[in-house]
C-alpha positions as a Markdown table, in Angstrom:
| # | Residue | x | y | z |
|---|---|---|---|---|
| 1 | Unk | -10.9 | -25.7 | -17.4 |
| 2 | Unk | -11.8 | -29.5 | -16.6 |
| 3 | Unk | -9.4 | -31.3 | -14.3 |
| 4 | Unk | -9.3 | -35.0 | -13.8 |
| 5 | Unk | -9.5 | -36.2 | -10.5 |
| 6 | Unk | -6.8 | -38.7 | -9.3 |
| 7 | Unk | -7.6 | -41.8 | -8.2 |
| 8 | Unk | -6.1 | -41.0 | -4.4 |
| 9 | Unk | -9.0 | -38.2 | -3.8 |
| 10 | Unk | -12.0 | -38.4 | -2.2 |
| 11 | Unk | -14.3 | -40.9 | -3.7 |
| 12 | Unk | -18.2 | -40.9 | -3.3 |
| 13 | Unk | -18.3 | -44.5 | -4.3 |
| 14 | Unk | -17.1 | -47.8 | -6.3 |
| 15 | Unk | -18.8 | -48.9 | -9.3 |
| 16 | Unk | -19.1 | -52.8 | -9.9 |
| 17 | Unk | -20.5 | -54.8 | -12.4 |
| 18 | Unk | -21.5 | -58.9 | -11.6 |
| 19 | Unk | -21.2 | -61.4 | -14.1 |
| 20 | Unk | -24.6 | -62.4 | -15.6 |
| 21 | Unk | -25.6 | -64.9 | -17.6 |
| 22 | Unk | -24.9 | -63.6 | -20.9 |
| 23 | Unk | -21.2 | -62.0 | -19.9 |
| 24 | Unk | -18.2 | -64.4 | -21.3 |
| 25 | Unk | -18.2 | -65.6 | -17.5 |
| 26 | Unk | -21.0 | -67.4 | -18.1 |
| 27 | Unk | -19.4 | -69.0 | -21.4 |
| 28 | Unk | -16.4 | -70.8 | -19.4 |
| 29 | Unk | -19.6 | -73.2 | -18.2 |
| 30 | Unk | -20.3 | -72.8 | -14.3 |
| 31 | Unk | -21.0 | -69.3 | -13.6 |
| 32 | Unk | -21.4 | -69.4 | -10.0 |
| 33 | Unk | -17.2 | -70.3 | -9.9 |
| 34 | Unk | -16.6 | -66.6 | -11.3 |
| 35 | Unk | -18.6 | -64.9 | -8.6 |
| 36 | Unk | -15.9 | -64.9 | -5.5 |
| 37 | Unk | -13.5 | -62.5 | -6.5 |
| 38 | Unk | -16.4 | -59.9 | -7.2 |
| 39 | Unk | -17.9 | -60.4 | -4.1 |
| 40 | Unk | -14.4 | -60.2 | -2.4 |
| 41 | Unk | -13.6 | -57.2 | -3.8 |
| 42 | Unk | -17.4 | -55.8 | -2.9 |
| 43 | Unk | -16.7 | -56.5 | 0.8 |
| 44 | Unk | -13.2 | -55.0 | 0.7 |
| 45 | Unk | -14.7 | -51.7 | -0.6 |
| 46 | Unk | -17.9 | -51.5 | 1.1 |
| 47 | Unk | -16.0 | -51.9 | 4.7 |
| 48 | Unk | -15.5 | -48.5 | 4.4 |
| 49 | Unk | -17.4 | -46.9 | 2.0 |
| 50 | Unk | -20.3 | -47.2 | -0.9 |
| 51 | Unk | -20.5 | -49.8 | -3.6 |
| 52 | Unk | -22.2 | -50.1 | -6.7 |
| 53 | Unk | -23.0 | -53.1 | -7.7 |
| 54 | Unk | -24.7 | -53.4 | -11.6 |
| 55 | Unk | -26.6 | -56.7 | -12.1 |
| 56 | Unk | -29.1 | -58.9 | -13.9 |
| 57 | Unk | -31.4 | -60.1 | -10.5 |
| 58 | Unk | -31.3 | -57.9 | -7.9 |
| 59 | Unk | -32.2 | -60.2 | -5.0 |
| 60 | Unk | -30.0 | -63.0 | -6.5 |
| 61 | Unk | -26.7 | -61.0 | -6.1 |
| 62 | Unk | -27.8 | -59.9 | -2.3 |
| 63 | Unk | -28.3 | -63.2 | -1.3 |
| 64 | Unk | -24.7 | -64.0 | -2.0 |
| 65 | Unk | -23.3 | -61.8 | 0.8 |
| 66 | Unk | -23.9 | -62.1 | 4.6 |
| 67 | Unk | -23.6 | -58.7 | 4.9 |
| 68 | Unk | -25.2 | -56.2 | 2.7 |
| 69 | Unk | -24.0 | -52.9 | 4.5 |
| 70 | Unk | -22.9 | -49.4 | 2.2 |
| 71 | Unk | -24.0 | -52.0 | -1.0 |
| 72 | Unk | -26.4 | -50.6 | -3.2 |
| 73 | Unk | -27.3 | -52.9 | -5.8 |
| 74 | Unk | -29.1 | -52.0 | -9.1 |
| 75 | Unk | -30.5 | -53.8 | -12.1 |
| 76 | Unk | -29.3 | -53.1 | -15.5 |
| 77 | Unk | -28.5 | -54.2 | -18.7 |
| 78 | Unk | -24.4 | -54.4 | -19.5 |
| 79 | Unk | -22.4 | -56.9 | -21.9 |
| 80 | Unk | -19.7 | -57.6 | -19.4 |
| 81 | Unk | -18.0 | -56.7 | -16.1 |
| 82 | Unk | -14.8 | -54.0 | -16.7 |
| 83 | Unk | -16.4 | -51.6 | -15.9 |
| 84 | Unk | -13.5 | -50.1 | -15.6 |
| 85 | Unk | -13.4 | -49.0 | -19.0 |
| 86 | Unk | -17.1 | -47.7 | -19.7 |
| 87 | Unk | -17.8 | -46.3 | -16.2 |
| 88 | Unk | -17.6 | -42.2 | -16.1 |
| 89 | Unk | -14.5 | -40.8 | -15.3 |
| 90 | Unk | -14.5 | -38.4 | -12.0 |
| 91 | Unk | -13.4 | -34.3 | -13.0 |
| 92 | Unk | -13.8 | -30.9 | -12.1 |
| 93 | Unk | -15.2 | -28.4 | -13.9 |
| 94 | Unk | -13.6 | -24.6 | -13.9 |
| 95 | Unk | -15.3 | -23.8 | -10.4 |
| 96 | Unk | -14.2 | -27.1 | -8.4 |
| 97 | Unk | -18.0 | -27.9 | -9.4 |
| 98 | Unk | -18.1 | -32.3 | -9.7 |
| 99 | Unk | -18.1 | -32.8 | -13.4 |
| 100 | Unk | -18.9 | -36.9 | -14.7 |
| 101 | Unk | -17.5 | -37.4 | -18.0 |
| 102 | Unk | -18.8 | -40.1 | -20.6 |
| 103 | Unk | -16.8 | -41.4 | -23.5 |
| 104 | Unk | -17.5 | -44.5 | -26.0 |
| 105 | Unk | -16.7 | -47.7 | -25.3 |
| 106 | Unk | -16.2 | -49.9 | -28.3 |
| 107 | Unk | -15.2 | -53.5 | -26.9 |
| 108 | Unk | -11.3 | -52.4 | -27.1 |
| 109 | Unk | -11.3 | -51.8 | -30.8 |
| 110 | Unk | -14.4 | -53.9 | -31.8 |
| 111 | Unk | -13.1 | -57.1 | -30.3 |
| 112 | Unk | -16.0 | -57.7 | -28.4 |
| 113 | Unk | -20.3 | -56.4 | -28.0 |
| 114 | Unk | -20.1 | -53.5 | -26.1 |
| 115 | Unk | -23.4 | -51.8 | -27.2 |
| 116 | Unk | -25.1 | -52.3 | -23.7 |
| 117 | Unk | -21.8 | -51.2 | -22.2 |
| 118 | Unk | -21.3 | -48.1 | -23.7 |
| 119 | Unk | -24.9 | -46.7 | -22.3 |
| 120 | Unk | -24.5 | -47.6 | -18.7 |
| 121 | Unk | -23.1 | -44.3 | -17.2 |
| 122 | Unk | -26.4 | -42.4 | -19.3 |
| 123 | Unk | -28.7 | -44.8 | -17.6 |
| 124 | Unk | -27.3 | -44.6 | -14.1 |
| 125 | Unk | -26.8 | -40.9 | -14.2 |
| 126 | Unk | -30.9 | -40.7 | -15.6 |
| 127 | Unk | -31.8 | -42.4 | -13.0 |
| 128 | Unk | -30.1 | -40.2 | -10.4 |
| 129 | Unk | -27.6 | -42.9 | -8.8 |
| 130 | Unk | -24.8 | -39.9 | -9.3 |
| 131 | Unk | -27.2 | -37.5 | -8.0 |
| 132 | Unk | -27.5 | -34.2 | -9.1 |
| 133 | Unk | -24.3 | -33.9 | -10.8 |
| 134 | Unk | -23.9 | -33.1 | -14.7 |
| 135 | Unk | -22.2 | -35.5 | -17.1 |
| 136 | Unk | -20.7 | -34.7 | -20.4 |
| 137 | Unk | -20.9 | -37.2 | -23.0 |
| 138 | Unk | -18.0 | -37.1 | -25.9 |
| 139 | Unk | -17.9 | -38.8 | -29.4 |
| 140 | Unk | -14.2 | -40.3 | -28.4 |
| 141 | Unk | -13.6 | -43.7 | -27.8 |
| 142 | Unk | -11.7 | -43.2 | -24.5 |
| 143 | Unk | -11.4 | -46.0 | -21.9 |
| 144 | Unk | -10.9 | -45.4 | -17.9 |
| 145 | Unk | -8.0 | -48.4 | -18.0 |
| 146 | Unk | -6.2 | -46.3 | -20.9 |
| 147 | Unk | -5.2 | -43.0 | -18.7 |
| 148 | Unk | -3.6 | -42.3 | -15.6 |
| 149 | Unk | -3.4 | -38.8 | -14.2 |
| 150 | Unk | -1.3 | -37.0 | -11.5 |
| 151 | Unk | -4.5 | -35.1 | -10.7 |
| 152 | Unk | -2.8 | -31.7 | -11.7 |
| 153 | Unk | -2.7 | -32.2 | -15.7 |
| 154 | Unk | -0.6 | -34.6 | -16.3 |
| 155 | Unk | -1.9 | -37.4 | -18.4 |
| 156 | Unk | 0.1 | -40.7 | -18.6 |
| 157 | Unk | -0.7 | -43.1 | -21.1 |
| 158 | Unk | 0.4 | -45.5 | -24.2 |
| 159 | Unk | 0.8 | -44.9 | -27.8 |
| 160 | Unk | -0.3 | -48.5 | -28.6 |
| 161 | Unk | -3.8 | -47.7 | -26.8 |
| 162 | Unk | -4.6 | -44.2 | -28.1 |
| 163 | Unk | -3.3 | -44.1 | -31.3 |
| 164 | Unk | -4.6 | -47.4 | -32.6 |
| 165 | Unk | -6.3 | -47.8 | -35.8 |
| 166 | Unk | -9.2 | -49.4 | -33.9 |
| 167 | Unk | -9.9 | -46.1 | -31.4 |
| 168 | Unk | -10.6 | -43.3 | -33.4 |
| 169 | Unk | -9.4 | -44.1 | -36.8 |
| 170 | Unk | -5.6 | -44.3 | -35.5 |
| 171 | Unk | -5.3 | -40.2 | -34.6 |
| 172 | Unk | -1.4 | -39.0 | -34.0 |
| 173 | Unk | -0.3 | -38.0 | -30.8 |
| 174 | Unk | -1.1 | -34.8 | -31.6 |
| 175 | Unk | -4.1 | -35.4 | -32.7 |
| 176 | Unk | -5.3 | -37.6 | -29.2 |
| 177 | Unk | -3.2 | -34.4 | -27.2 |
| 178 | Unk | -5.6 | -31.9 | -28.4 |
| 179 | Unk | -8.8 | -33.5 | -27.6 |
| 180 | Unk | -7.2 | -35.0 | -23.9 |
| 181 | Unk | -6.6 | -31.1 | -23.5 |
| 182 | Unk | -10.1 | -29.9 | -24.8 |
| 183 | Unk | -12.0 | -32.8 | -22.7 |
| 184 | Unk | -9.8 | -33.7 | -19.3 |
| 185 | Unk | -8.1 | -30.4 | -19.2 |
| 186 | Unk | -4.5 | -32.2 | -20.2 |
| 187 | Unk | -1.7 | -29.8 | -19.7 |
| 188 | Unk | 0.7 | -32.3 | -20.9 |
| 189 | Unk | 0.5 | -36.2 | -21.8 |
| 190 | Unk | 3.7 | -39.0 | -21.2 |
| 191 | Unk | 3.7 | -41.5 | -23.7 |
| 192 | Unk | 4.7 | -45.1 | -23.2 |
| 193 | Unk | 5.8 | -46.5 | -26.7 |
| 194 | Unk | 6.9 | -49.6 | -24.9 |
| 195 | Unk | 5.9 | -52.6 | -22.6 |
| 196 | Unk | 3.0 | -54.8 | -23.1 |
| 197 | Unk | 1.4 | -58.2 | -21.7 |
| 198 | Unk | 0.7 | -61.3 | -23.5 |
| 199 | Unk | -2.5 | -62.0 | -23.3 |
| 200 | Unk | -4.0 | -58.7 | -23.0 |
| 201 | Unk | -7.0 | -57.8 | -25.0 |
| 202 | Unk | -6.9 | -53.7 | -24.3 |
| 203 | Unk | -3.9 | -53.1 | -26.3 |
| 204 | Unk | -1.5 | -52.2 | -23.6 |
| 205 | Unk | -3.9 | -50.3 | -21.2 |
| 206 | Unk | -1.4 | -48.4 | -18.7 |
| 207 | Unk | -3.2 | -49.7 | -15.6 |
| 208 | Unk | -1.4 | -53.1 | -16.5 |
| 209 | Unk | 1.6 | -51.2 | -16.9 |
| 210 | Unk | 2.3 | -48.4 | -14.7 |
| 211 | Unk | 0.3 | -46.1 | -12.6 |
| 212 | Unk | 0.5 | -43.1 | -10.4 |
| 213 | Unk | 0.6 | -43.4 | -7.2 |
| 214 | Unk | 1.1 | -39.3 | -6.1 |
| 215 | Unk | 1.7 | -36.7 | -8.3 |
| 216 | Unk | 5.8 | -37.4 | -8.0 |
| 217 | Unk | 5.7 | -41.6 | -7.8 |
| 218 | Unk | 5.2 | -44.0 | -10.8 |
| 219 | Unk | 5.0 | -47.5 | -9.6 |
| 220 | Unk | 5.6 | -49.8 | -12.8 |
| 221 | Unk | 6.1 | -53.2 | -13.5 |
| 222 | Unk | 9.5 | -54.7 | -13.9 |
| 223 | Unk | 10.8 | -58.0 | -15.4 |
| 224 | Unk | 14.1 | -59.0 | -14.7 |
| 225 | Unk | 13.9 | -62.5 | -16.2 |
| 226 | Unk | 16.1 | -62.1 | -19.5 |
| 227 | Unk | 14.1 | -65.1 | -20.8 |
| 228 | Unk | 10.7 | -64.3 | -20.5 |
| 229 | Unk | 9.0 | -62.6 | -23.4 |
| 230 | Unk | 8.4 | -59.3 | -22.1 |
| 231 | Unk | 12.0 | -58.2 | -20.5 |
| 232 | Unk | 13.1 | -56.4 | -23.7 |
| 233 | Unk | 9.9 | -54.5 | -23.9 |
| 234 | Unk | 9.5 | -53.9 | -20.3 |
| 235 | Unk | 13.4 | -52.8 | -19.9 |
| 236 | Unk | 12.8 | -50.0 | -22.9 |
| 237 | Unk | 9.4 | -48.7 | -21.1 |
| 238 | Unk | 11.5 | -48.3 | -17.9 |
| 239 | Unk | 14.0 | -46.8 | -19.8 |
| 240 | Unk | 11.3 | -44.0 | -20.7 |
| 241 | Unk | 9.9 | -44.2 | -17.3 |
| 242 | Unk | 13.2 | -42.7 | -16.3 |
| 243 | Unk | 13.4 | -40.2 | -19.0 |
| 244 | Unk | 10.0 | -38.8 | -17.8 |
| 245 | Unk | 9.8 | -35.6 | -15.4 |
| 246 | Unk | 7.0 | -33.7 | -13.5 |
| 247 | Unk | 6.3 | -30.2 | -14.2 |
| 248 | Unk | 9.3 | -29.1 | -11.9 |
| 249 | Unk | 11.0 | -31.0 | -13.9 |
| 250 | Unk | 12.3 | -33.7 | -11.2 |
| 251 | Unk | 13.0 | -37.2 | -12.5 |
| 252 | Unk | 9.7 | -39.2 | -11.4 |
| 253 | Unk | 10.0 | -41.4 | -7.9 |
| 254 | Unk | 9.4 | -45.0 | -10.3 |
| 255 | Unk | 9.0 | -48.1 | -7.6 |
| 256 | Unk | 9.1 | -51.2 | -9.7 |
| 257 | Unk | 6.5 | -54.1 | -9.0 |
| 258 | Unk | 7.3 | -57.7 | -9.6 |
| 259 | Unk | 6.6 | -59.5 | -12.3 |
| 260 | Unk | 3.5 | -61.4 | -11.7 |
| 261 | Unk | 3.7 | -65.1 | -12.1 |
| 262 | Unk | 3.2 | -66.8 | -15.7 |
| 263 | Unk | -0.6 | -67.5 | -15.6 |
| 264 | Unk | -2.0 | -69.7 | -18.7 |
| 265 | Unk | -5.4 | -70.8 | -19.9 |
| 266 | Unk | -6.5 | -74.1 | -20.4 |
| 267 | Unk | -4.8 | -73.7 | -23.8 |
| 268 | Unk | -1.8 | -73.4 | -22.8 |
| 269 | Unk | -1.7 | -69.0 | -23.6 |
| 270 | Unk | -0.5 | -67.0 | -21.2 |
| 271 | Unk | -3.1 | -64.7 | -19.3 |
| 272 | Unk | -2.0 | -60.6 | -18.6 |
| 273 | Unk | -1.8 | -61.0 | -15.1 |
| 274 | Unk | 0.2 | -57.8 | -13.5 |
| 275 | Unk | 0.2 | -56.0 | -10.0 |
| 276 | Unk | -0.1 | -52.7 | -11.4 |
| 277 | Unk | -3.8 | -53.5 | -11.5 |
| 278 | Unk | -4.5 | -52.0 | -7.8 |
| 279 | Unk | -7.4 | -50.3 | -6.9 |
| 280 | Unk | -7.1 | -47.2 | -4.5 |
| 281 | Unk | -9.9 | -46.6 | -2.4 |
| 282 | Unk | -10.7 | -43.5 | 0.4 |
| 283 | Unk | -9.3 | -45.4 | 3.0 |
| 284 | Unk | -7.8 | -48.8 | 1.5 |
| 285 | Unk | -5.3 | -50.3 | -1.3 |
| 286 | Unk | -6.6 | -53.2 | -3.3 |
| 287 | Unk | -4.2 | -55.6 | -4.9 |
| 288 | Unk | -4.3 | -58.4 | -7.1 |
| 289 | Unk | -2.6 | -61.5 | -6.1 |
| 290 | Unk | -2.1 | -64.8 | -8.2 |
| 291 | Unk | -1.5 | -67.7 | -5.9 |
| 292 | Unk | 2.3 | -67.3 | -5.9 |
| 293 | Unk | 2.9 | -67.0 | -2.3 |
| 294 | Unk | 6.3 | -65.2 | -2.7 |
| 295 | Unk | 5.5 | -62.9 | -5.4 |
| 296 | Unk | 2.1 | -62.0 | -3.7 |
| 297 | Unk | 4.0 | -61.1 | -0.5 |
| 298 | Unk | 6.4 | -58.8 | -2.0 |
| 299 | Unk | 3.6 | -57.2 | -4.0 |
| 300 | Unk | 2.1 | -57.2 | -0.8 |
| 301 | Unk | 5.5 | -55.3 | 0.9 |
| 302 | Unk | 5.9 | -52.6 | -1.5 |
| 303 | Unk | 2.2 | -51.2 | -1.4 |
| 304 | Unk | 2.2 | -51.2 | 2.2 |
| 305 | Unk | 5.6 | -48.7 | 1.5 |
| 306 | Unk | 3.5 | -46.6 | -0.7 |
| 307 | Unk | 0.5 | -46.2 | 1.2 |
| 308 | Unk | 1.1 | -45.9 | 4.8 |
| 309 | Unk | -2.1 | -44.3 | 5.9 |
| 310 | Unk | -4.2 | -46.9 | 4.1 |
| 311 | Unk | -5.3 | -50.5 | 5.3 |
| 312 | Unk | -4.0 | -53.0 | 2.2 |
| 313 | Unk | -5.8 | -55.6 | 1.1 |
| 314 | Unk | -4.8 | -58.7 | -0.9 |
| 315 | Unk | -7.6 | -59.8 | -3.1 |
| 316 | Unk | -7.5 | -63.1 | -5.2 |
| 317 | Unk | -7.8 | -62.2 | -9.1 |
| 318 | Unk | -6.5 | -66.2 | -10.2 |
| 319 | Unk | -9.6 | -66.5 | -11.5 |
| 320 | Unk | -10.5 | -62.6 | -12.8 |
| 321 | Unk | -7.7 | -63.0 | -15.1 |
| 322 | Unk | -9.3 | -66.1 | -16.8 |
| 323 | Unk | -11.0 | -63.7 | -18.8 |
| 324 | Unk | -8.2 | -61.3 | -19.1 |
| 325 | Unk | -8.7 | -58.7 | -16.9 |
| 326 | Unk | -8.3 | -58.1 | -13.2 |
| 327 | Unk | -8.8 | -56.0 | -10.2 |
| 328 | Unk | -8.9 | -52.6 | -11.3 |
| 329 | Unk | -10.0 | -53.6 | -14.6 |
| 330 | Unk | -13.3 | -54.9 | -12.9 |
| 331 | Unk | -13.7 | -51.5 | -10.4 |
| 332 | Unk | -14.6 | -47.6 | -11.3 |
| 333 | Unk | -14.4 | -45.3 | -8.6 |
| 334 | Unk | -16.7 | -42.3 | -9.3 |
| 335 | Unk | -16.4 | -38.7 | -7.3 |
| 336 | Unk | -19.9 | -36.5 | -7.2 |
């Protein structure tokens, strides 16, 4: 049976995609402004291990670091930079064999071109960049930033996401349970029926929401502002957060984030900004922080709780989620 890999196991490397010329970075009208966090969050991951980094010009990209150490970068054709949620997702096969696993990508529901997206992981793994190990492709829409797992089975996710008329004609529960079983080897799946962000074009991905952080700990995000938008929403999601058990049937460990501060765009519309969008790497913890000194810092605090044995490192996503994502939205770690 497949089993997907958790996030906190061994990682062979980190998949990144640069903003080009014809990705909506480019449409804001000064493309060069939207190249520092990537680059930041290159160098954070390539301190200690390998990076991929997709782009347009090769020699263009390099020449924006000083340093070009464990960076691999590599031309290709892609629509835009979340790569999060077209890049192959890391299993096992029945023998503890590496196992890629490819699923379609339609723009979030047809909201935006995602042709060239949705043929990445086939080029990379023809050319040999995940060496010699086999990928399955599936005729599922299925995003990375949709699913968490526990790495033993348990899949956590939202109803909003999977069963939306825009992925897969709007399956039931049932419906999305048997194919997560047949395809990542789901023993069981935790739905979220609640919480959202404004702003957010995924349709309430849970790495915006809540994420694993071992098989027994759920860190979530928490408002506790009765006037902002999402407390009502967010209060009923933790009230299912706490309803949830593992498979010994223990209530789950659930450390609540902050609520990230209000973040607008130059319309005034508020922007899905959330620290739930960490990236955990082999040796290092990646978070997102938003220019809010005090938030950032107790962001900041908690992960360095949660992952003890890893070096955490703050990276500035003010201007990632301009375009509505952030920093795990923009990463893919890949095992092989």
């Amino acid at each position: 049976m497949t089993r997907l890999k958790a996030e906190w196991e061994d990682q062979k490397v980190v998949l990144l995609a640069f903003p080009h010329e014809a990705t909506d970075w480019a449409r804001e009208g000064d493309l060069q402004k939207s190249y520092a966090p990537f680059v930041r969050i290159a160098q954070a991951v390539a301190y200690t291990q390998t990076v991929y980094i997709l782009c347009k010009e090769r020699q263009a990209v390099n020449d924006l670091f000083c340093s070009t150490n464990n960076m691999v970068f590599i031309e290709a054709d892609y629509n835009d930079t979340w790569i999060r949620d077209y890049g192959p997702l890391s299993a096992e096969d029945a023998s503890g064999n590496p196992l890629l696993l490819d699923f379609i990508f339609d723009g979030w529901g047809g909201k935006f071109e995602a042709a060239l997206d949705n043929r990445v992981n086939r080029f990379l793994h023809g050319k040999g960049y995940f060496g010699t190990t086999p990928m399955k492709s599936f005729d599922f829409v299925l995003e990375g930033g949709s699913i968490e797992t526990d790495s033993a089975g348990t899949i956590l996710t939202t109803s909003r996401c999977l069963c939306n008329p825009n992925r897969n004609g709007g399956l039931s529960k049932e419906a999305v349970e048997k194919r997560l079983r047949e395809y990542l080897g789901a023993r069981r799946v935790l739905w979220l029926d609640h919480g959202y962000l404004a702003g957010d074009d995924t349709d309430s991905h849970i790495d915006t929401l809540a994420r694993f952080v071992d098989p027994e700990t759920i860190a979530y995000v928490r408002c506790d502002d009765p006037e902002d938008e999402h407390f009502k929403a967010l209060r009923k999601m933790e009230e299912q957060l706490r309803s949830f058990r593992t498979p010994e049937g223990k209530p789950y460990r659930l450390i609540p984030l902050p609520m990230a501060p209000v973040c607008t765009d130059e319309a005034g519309r508020r922007l899905p900004a959330t620290y739930a969008n960490f990236l955990i790497t082999n040796r290092a913890l990646l978070y997102p922080t938003y220019e809010a000194r005090e938030l950032d810092r107790r962001a900041g605090a908690i992960f360095k709780e949660l992952f003890p044995g890893r070096e955490v490192i703050p990276i500035p996503c003010k201007r990632l989620i301009t375009q509505g994502g952030s920093l795990h939205c923009s990463t893919m770690q890949v095992a092989f």
